[in-house]
ZADO-1210 file (C-alpha; in nm, 4 decimals, padded with zeros to 6 digits):
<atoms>
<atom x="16.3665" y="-02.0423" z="-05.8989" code="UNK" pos="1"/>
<atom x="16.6970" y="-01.9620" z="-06.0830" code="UNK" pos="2"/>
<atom x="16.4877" y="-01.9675" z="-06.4619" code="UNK" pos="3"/>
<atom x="16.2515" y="-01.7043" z="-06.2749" code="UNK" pos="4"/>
<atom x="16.4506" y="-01.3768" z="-06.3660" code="UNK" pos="5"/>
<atom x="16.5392" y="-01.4911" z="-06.7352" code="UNK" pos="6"/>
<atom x="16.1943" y="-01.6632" z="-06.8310" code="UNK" pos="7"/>
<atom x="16.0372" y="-01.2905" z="-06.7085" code="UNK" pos="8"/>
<atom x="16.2827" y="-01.1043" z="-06.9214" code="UNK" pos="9"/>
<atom x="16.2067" y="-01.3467" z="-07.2832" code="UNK" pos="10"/>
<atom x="15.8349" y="-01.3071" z="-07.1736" code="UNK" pos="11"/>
<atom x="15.8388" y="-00.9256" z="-07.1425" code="UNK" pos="12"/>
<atom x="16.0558" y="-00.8921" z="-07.4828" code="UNK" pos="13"/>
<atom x="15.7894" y="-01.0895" z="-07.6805" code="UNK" pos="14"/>
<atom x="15.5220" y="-00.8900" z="-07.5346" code="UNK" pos="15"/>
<atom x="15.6745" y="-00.5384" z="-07.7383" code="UNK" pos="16"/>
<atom x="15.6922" y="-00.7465" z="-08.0226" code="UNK" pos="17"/>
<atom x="15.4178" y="-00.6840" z="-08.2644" code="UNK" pos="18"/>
<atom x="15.1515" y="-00.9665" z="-08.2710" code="UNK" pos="19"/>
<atom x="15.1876" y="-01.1390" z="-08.6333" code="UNK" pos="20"/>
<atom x="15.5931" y="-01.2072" z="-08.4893" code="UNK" pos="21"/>
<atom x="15.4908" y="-01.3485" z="-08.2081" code="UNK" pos="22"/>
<atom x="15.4110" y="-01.7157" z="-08.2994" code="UNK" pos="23"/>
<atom x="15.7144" y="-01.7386" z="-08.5287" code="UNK" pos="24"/>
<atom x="15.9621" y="-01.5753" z="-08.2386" code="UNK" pos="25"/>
<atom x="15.8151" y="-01.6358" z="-07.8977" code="UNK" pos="26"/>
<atom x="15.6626" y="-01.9593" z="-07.9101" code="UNK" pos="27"/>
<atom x="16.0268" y="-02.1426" z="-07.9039" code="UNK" pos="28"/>
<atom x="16.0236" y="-02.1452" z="-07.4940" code="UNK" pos="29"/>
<atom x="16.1172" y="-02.5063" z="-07.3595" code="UNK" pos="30"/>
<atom x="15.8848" y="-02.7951" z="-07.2782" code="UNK" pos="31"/>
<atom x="15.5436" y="-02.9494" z="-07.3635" code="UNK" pos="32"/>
<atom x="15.3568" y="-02.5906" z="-07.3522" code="UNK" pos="33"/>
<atom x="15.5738" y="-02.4614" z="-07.5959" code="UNK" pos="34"/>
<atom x="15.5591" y="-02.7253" z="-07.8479" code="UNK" pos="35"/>
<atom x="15.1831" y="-02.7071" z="-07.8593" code="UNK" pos="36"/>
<atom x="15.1887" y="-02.3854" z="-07.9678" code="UNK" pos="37"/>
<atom x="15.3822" y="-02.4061" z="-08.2563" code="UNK" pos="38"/>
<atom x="15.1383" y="-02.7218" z="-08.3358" code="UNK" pos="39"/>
<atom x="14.8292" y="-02.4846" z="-08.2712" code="UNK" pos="40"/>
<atom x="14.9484" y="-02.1722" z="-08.4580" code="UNK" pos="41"/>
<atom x="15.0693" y="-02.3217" z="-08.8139" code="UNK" pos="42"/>
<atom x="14.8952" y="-02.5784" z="-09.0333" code="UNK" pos="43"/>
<atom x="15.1291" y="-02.8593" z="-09.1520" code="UNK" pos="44"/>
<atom x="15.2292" y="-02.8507" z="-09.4709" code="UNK" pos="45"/>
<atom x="15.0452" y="-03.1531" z="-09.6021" code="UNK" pos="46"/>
<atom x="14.7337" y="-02.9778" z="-09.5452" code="UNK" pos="47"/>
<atom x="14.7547" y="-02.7253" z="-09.8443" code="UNK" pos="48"/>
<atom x="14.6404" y="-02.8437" z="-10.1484" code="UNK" pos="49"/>
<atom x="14.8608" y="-02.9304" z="-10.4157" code="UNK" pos="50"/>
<atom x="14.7743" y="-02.7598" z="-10.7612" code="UNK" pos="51"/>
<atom x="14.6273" y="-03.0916" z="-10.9212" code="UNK" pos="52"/>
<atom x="14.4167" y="-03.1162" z="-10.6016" code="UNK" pos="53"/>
<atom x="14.2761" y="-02.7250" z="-10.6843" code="UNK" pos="54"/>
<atom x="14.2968" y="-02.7588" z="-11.0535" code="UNK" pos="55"/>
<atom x="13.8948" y="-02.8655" z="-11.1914" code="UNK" pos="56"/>
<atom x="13.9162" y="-03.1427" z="-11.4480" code="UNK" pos="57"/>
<atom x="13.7820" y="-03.0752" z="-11.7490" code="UNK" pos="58"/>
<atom x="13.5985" y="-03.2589" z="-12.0690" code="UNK" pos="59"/>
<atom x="13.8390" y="-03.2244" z="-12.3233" code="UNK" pos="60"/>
<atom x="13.6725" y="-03.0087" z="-12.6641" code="UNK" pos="61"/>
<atom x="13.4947" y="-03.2209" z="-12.9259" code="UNK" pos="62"/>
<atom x="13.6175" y="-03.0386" z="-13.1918" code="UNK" pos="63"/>
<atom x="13.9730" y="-02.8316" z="-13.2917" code="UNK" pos="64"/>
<atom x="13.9095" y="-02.6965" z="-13.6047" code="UNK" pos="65"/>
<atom x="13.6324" y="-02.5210" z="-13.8037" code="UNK" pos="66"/>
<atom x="13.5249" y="-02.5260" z="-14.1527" code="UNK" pos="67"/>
<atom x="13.5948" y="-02.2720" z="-14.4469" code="UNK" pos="68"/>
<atom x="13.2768" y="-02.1156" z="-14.4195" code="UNK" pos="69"/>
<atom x="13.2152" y="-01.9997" z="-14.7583" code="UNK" pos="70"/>
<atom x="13.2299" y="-02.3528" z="-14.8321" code="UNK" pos="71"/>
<atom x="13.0277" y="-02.5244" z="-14.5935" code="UNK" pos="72"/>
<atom x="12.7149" y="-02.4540" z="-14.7601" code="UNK" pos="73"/>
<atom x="12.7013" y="-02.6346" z="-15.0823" code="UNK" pos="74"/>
<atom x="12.7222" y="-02.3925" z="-15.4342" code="UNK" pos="75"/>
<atom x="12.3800" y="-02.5969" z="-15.5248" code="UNK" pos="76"/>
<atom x="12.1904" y="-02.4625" z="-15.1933" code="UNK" pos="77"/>
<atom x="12.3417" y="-02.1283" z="-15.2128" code="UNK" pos="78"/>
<atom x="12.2342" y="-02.1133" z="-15.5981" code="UNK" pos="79"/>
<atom x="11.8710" y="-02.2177" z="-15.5007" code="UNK" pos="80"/>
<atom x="11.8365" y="-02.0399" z="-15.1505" code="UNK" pos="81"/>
<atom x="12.0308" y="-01.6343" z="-15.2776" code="UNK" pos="82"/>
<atom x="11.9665" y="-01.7159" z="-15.7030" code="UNK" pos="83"/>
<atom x="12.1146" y="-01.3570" z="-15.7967" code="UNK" pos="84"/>
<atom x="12.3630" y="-01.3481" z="-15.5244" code="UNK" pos="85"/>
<atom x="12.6390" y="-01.0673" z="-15.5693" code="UNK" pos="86"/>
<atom x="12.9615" y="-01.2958" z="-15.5175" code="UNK" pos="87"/>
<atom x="12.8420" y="-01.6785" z="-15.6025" code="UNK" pos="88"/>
<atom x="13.1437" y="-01.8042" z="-15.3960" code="UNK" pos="89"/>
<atom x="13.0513" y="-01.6012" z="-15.0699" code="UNK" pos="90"/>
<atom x="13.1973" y="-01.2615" z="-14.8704" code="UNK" pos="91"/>
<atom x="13.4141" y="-01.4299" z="-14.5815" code="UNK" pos="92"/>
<atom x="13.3375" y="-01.2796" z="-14.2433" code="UNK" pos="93"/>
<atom x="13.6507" y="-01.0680" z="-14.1037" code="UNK" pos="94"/>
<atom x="13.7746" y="-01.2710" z="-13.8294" code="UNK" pos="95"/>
<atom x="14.1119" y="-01.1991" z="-13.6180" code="UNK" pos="96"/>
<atom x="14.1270" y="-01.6073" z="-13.5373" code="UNK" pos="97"/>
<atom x="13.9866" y="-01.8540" z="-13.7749" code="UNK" pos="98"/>
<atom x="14.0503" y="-02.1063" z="-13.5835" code="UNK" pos="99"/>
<atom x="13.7946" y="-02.0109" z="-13.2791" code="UNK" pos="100"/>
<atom x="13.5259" y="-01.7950" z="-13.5401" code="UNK" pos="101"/>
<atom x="13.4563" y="-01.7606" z="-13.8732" code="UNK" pos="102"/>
<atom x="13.1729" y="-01.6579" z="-14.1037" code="UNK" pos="103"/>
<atom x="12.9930" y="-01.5901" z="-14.4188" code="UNK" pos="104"/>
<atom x="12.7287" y="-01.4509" z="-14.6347" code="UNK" pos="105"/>
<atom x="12.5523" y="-01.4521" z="-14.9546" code="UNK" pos="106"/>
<atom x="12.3053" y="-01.1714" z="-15.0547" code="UNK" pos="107"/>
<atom x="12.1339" y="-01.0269" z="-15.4166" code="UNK" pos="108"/>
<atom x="11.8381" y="-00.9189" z="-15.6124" code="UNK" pos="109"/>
<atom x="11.6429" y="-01.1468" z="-15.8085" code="UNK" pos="110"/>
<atom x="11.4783" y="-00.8637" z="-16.0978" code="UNK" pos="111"/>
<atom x="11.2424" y="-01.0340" z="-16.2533" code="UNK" pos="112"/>
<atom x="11.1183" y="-00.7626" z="-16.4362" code="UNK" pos="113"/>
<atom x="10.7350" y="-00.6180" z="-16.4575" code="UNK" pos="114"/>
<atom x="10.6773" y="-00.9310" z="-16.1775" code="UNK" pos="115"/>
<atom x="10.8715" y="-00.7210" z="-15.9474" code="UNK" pos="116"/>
<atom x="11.1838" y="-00.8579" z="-15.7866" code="UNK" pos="117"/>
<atom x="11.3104" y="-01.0765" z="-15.5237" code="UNK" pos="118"/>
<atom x="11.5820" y="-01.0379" z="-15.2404" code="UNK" pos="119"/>
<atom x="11.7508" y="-01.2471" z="-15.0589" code="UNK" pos="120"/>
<atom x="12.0141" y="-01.3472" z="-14.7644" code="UNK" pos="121"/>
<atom x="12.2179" y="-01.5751" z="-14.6403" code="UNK" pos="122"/>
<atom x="12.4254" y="-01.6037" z="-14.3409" code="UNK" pos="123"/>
<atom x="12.6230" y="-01.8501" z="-14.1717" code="UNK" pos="124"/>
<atom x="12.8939" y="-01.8103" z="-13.8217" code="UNK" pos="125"/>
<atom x="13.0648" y="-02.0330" z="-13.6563" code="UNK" pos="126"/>
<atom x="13.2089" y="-02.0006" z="-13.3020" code="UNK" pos="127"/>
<atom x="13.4337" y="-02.2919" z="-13.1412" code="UNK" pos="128"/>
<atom x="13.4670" y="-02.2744" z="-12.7277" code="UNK" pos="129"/>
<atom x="13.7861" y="-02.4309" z="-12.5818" code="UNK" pos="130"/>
<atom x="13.8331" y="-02.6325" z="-12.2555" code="UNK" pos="131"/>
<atom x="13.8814" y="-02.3894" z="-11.9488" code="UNK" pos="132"/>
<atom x="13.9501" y="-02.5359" z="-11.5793" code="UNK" pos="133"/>
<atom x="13.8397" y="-02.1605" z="-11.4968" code="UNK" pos="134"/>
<atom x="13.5676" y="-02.1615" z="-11.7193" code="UNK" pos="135"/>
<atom x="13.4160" y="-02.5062" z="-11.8211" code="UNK" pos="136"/>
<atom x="13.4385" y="-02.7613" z="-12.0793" code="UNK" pos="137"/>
<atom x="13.3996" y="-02.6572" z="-12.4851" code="UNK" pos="138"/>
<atom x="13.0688" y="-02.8156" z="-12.4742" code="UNK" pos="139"/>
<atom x="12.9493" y="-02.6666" z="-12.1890" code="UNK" pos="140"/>
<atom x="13.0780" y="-02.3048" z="-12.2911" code="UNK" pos="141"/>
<atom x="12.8780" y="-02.3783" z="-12.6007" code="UNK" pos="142"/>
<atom x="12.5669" y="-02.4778" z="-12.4003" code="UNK" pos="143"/>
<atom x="12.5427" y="-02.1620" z="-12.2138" code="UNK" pos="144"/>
<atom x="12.6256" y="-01.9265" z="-12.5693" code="UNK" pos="145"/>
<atom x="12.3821" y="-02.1049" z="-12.7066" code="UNK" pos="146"/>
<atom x="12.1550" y="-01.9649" z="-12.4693" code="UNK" pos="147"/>
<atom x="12.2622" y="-01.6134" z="-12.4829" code="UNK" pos="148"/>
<atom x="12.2581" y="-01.5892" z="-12.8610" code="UNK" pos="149"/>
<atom x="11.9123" y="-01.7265" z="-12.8705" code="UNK" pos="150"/>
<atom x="11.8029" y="-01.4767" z="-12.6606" code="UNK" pos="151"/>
<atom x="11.9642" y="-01.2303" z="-12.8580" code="UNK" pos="152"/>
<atom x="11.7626" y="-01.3131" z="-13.1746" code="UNK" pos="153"/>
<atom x="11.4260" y="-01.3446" z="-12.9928" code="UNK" pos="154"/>
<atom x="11.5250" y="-00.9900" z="-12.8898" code="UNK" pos="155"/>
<atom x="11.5746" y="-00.8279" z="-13.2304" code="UNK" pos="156"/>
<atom x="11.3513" y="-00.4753" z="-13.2189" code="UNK" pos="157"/>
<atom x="11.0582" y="-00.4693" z="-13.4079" code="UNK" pos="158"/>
<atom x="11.0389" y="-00.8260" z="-13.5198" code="UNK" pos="159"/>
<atom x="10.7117" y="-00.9033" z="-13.5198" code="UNK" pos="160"/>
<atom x="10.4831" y="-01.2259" z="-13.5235" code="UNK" pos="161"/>
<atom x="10.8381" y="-01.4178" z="-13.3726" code="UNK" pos="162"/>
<atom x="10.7755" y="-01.8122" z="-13.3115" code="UNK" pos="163"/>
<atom x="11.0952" y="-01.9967" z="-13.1356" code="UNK" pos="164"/>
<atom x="11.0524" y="-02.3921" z="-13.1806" code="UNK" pos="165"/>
<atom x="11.2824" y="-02.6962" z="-13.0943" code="UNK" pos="166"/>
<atom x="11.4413" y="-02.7579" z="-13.4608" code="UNK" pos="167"/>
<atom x="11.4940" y="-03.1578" z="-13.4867" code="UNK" pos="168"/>
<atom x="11.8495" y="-03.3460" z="-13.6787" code="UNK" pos="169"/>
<atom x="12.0131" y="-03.0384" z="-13.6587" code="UNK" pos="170"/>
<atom x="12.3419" y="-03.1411" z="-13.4378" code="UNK" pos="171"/>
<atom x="12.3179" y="-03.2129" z="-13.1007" code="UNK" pos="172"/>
<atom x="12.0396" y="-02.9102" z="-12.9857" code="UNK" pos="173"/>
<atom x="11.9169" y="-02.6464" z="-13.2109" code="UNK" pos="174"/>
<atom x="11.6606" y="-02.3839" z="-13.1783" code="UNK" pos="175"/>
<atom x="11.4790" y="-02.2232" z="-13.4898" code="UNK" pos="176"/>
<atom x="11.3313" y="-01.8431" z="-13.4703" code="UNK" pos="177"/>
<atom x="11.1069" y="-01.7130" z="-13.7124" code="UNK" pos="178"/>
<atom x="10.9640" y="-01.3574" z="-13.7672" code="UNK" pos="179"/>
<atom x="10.9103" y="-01.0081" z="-13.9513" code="UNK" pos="180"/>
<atom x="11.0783" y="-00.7051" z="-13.9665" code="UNK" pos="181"/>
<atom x="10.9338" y="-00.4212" z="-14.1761" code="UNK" pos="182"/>
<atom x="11.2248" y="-00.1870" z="-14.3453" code="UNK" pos="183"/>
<atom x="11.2664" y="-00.0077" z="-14.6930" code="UNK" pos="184"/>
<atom x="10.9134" y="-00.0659" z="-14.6657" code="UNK" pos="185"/>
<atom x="10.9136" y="-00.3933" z="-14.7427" code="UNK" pos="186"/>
<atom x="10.7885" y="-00.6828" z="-14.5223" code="UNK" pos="187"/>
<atom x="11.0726" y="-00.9205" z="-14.4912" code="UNK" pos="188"/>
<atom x="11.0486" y="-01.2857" z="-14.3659" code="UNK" pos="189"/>
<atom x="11.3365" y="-01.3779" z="-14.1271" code="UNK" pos="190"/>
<atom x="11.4384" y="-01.7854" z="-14.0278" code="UNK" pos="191"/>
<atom x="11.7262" y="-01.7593" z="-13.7499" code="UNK" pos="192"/>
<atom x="11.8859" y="-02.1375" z="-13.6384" code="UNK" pos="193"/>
<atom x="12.1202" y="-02.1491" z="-13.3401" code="UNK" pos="194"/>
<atom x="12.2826" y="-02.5018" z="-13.3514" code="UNK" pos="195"/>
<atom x="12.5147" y="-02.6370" z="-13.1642" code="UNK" pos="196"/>
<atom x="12.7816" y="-02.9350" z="-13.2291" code="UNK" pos="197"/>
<atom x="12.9816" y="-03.0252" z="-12.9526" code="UNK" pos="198"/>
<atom x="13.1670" y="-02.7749" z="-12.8479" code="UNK" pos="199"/>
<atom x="13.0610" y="-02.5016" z="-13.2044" code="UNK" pos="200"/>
<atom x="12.7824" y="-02.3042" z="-13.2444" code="UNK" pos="201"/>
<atom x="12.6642" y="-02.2561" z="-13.5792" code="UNK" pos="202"/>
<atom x="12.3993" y="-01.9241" z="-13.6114" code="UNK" pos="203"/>
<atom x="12.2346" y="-01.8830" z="-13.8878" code="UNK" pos="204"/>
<atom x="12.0388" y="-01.6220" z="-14.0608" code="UNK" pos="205"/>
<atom x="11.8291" y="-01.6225" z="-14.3782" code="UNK" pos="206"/>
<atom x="11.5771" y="-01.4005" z="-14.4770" code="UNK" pos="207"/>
<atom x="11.3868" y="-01.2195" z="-14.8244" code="UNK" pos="208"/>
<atom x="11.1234" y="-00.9835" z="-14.9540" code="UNK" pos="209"/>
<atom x="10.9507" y="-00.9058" z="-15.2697" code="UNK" pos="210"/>
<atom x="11.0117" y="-00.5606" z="-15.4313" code="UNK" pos="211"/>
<atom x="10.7959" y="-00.3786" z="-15.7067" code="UNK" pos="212"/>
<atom x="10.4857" y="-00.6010" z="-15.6493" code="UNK" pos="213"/>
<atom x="10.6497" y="-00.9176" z="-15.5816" code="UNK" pos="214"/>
<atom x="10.5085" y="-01.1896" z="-15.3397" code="UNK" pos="215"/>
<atom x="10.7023" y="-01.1542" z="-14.9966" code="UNK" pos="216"/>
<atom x="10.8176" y="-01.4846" z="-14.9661" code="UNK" pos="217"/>
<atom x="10.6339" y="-01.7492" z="-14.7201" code="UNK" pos="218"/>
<atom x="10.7528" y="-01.7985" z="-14.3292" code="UNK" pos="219"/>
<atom x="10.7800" y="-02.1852" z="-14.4645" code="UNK" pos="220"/>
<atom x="10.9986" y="-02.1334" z="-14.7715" code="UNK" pos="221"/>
<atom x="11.2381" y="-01.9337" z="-14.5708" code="UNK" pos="222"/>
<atom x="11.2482" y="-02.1606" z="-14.2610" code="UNK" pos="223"/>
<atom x="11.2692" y="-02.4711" z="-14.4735" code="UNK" pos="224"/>
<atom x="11.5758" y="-02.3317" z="-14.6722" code="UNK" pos="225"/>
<atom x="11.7480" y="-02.2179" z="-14.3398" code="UNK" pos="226"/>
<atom x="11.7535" y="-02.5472" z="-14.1910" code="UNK" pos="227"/>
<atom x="11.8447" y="-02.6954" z="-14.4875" code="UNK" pos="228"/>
<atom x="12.1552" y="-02.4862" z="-14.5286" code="UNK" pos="229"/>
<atom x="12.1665" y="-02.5280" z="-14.1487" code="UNK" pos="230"/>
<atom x="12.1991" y="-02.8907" z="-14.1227" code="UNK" pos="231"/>
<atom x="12.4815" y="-02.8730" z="-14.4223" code="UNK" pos="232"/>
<atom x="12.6798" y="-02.6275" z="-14.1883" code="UNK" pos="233"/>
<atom x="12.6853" y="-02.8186" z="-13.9149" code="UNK" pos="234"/>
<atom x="12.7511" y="-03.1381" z="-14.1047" code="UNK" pos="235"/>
<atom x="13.0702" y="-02.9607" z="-14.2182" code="UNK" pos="236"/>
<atom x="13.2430" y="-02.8639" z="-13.8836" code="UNK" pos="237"/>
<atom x="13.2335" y="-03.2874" z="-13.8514" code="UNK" pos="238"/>
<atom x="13.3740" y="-03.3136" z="-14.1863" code="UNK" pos="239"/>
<atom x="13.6920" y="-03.0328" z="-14.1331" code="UNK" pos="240"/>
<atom x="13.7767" y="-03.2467" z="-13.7928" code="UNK" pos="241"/>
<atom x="13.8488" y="-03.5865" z="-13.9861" code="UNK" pos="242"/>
</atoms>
């Protein structure tokens, strides 16, 4: 009976004091009762996780480095596939980080006089994906750009007659699109391979017409010489990570 007056008193004082204080202030009272509380209102520590319990493991990223794209094409398939090209050795793409994506392309007219002419281009990108807890492995980062840029090809306004087909020995999965675009009114042929190689994409583009008369060029001549150069690309993102 003596505890009566000052157990009424603590009790009243916790009541004014604003909810979230009430566990950590009022909860201290003596015996069994209390103690459960405190038990009941905080988790122990030991049941947040630690950070290598949150963090995601990850695949590490096949490859670290890229190849100088100008020269992962060979001069003898650039020769045959752009014959008249403007710069022989290649423009470089502009890139801000050569290290994650690089580029380049060959283009020129092939005059061949009262026969008419021929044009032609070549293009060739490269884009490596990093290891991300937040984001996935290289490789899988790859997988799902891989996706997206296909789609972004088979999307290209007013191709027409456009054929997408599973291209085979071209890295690890590669898709081959193939259709026509009229402009400068000329019918150009247009061969589009997105490859990927572990954790790198390689997209490329090559495409021609014939001017003044000239043959436009056949939907097999063009694929044929974009997988060609396609497979050599790939080939040399293995080659830059020996």
């Amino acid at each position: 009976m003596q505890r009566t007056a000052p157990r009424l008193t603590r009790i009243l004082a916790c009541a004014a004091v604003p909810v979230m204080l009430v566990v950590a202030g009022c909860s201290s009272d003596s015996g069994d009762g209390a103690k459960g509380s405190k038990d009941k209102a905080g988790a122990p520590s030991s049941a947040t996780p630690s950070p290598s319990q949150t963090t995601k493991k990850v695949e590490p990223a096949k490859f670290a480095e890229l190849p100088q794209a100008c020269k992962s094409i060979s001069a003898k398939t650039t020769a045959s596939l752009v014959p008249k090209a403007k710069t022989k050795n290649g423009t470089p793409a502009i890139s801000s980080d050569l290290s994650s994506r690089t580029g380049c392309s060959w283009n020129g007219l092939d005059d061949k006089g009262v026969k008419g002419s021929q044009y032609r281009w070549l293009d060739v990108s490269f884009y490596r994906y990093e290891s991300d807890a937040s984001l996935g492995s290289g490789q899988e980062r790859a997988v799902e750009n891989l996706a997206k840029e296909l789609a972004k090809v088979q999307e290209t306004e007013g191709a027409k007659k456009l054929r997408t087909a599973t291209a085979t020995g071209v890295g690890d999965e590669a898709k081959t699109v193939a259709y026509q675009l009229r402009k400068t009114d000329e019918d150009f042929v247009y061969a589009s391979v997105v490859a990927r190689t572990g954790n790198v994409l390689v997209l490329l583009s090559y495409n021609g017409a014939g001017y003044a008369g000239a043959a436009t060029p056949s939907e097999k001549t063009v694929m044929d010489g974009a997988v060609k150069a396609a497979k050599e690309a790939v080939a040399a993102v293995a080659a830059a990570n020996k």
